[in-house]
C-alpha positions as CSV (number, residue, x, y, z in Angstrom):
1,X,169.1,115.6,65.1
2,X,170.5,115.8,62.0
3,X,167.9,116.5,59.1
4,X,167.4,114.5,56.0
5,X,168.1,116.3,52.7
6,X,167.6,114.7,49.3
7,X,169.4,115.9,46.5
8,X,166.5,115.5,43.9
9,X,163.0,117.0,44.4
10,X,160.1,116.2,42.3
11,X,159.5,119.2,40.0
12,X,156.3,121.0,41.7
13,X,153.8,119.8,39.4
14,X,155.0,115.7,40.2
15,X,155.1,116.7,44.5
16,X,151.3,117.8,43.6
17,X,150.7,114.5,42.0
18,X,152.8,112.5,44.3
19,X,150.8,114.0,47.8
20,X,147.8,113.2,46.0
21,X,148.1,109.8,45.6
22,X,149.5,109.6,49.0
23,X,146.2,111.2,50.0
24,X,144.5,108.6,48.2
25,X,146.0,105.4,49.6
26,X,145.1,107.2,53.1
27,X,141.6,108.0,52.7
28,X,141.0,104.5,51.0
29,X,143.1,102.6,54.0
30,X,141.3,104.9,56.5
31,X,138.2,103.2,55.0
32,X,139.0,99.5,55.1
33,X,139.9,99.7,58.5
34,X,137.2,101.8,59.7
35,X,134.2,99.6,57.6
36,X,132.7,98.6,60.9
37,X,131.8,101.9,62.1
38,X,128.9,102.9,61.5
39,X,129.0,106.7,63.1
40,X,127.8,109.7,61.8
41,X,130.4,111.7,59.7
42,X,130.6,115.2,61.2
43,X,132.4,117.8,59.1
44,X,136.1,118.9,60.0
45,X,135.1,122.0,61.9
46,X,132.7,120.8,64.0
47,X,134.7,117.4,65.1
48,X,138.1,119.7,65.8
49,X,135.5,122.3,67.7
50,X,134.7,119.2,69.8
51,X,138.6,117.8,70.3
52,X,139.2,121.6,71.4
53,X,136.5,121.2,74.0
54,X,137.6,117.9,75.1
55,X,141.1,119.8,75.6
56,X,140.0,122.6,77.4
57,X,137.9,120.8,79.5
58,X,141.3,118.8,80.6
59,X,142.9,122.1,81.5
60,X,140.2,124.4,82.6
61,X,142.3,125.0,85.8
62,X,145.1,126.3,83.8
63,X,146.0,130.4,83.8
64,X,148.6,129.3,80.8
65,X,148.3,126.5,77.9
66,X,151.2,126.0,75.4
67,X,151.1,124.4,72.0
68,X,153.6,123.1,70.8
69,X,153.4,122.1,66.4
70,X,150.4,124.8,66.8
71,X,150.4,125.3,62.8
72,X,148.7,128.5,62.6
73,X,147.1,128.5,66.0
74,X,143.5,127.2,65.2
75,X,143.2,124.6,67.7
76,X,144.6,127.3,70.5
77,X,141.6,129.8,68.8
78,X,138.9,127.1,69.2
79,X,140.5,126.2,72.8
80,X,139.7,130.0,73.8
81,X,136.0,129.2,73.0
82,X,136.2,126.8,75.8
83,X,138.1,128.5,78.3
84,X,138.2,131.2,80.6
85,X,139.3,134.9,79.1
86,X,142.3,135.2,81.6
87,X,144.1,132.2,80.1
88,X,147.6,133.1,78.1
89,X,147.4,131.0,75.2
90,X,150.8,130.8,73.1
91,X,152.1,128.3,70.2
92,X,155.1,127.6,68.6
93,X,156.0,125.4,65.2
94,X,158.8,125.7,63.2
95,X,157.1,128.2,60.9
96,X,155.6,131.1,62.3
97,X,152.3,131.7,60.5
98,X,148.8,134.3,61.6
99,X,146.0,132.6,63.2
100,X,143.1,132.8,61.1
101,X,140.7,135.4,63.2
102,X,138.0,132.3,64.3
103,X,134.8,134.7,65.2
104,X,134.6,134.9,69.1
105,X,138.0,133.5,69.8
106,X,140.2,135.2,71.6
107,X,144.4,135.3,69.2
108,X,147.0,133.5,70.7
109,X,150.7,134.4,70.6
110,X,152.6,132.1,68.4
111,X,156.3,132.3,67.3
112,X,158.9,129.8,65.5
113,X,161.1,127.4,67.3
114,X,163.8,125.6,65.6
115,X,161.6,121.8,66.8
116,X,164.1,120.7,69.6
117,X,164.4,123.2,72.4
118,X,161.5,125.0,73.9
119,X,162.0,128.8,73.9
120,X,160.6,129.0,77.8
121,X,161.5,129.2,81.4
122,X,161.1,125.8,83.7
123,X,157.6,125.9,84.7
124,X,156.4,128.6,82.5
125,X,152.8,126.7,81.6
126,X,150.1,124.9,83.5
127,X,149.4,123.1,80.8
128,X,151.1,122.1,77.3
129,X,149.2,120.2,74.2
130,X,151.1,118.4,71.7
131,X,148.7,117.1,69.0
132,X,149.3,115.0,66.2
133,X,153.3,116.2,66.4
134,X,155.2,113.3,67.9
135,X,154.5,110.3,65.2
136,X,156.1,112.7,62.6
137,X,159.6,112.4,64.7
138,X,162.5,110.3,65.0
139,X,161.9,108.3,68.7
140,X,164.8,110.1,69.8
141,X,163.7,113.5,68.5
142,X,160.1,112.2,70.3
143,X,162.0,112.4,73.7
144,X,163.7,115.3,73.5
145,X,160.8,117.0,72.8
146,X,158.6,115.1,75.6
147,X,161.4,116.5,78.0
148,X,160.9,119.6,76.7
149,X,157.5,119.8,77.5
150,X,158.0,118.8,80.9
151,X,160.2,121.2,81.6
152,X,158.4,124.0,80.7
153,X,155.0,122.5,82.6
154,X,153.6,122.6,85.6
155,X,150.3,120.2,85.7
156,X,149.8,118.2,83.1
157,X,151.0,117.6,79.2
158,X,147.8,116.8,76.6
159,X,149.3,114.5,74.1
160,X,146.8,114.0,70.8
161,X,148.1,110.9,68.6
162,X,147.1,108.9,66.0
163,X,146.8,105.6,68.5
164,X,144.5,102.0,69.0
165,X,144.5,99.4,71.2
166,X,146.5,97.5,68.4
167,X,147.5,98.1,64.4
168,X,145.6,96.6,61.5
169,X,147.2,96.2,58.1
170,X,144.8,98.6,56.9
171,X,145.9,100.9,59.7
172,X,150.1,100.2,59.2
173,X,149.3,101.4,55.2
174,X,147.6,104.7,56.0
175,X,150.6,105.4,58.7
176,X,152.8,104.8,55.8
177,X,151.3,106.8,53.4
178,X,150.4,109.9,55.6
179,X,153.9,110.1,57.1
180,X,155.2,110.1,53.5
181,X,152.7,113.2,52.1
182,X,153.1,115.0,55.0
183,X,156.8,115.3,55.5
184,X,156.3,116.6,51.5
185,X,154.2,119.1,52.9
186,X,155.7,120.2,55.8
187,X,159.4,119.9,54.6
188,X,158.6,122.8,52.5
189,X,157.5,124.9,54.6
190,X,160.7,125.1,57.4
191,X,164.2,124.0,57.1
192,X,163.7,122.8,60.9
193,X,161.3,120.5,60.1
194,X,163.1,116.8,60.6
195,X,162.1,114.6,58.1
196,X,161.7,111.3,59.6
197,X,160.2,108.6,57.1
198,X,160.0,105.6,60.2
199,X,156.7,104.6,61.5
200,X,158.1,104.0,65.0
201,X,156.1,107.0,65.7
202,X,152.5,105.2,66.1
203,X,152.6,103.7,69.4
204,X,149.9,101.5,70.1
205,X,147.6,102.9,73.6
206,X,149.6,100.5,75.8
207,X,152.3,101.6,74.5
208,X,152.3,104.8,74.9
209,X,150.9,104.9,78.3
210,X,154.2,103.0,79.6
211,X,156.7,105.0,77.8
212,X,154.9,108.3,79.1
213,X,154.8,106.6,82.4
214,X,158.3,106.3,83.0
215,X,159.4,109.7,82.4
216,X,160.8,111.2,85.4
217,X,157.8,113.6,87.0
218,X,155.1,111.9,85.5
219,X,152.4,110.5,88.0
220,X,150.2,108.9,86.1
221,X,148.8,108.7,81.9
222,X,145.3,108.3,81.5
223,X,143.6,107.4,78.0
224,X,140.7,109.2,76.4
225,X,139.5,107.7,72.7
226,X,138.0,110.4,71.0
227,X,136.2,107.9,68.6
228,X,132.5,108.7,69.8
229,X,133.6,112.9,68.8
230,X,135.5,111.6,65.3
231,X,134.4,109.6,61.9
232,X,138.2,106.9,62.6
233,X,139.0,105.0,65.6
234,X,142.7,106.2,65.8
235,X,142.0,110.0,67.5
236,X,143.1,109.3,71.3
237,X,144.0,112.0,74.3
238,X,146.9,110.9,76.4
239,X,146.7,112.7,79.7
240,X,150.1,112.9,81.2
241,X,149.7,114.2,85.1
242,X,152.7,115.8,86.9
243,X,153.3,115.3,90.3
């Protein structure tokens, strides 16, 4: 897929300002549609420490996990916590960067791909994660990269996405805004990151159960909302079983 390239960029000091007030309309929209909620507000490392559980309690079977948008291999280091010693825990993103040393974790292997074709052998994984990558891409980029990720597993793909039942207004203005200040952030970092400005991306549950349905080797999707584990409504677990 062809890459979008502007040819004027905000000087650095107006991208700071800009990502900001991205930030801003995000947080606030996250609010308005979350004003009904009235759950505890853990902190960010404690509600990702529970996500990582809820993923490795999905693939606690598995001898090998990918993941693939790892960023700097966190989530895989707070997986390990979970998981048995013998797993082989690798990531790749399109910038290769060093986990940050989480205390009792065991390091993954991470290394740069160039976003569209999976460095790997067919079958290579029992299990591969992709969280919080496929709303960023173009829906045809989406499913090249879901193909991917099939090829390359064996059991089951772990799919984390921003996701509900159905979109509020609230809801379709923080999309906007967070696809927007992250492609900003991101799009500086690799030249094979695609930026992709649509918010085609956020499939509603339903939504994405039937498209991940359909894919050829897919037996069945089930849903998990992680809404009792985080402060929003939107973090859901797709679980995509192979057959």
């Amino acid at each position: 897929m062809a890459k979008t390239r502007h040819s004027y960029r905000p000087a650095c000091w107006a991208r700071t300002g800009i990502r900001a007030v991205l930030r801003a309309v995000e947080y606030l929209a996250l609010r308005v549609a979350n004003t009904r909620r009235n759950g505890k507000r853990l902190s960010a490392g404690v509600d990702n420490l529970l996500k990582a559980r809820v993923l490795a309690s999905a693939c606690d079977d598995s001898t090998s996990v990918l993941d693939v948008g790892c960023g700097n291999g966190t989530r895989l280091e707070e997986m390990s916590l979970f998981l048995d010693e013998v797993v082989r825990l690798v990531g790749v993103d399109v910038a290769k960067r060093e986990p940050p040393g989480l205390p009792g974790s065991r390091p993954p292997e991470l290394e740069a791909f160039d976003g569209q074709s999976l460095p790997f052998d067919n079958g290579s994984f029992d299990t591969t994660c992709v969280c919080y990558v496929l709303h960023h891409l173009a829906p045809e980029h989406a499913e090249r990269l879901l193909a991917e990720c099939l090829r390359v597993t064996r059991k089951r793909i772990l799919i984390l996405e921003d996701s509900m039942p159905e979109w509020s207004t609230s809801y379709r203005l923080r999309n906007w805004a967070h696809l927007r200040e992250a492609n900003m952030l991101y799009g500086e970092e690799s030249d094979d990151f695609s930026t992709f400005y649509g918010t085609q991306g956020f499939l509603t549950q339903t939504e994405w159960q039937t498209q991940l349905g359909s894919m050829l080797s897919v037996d069945h999707v089930n849903i998990h909302q992680l809404k009792g584990i985080k402060r929003y409504e939107h973090h859901t677990m797709f679980e995509v079983v192979l057959s």
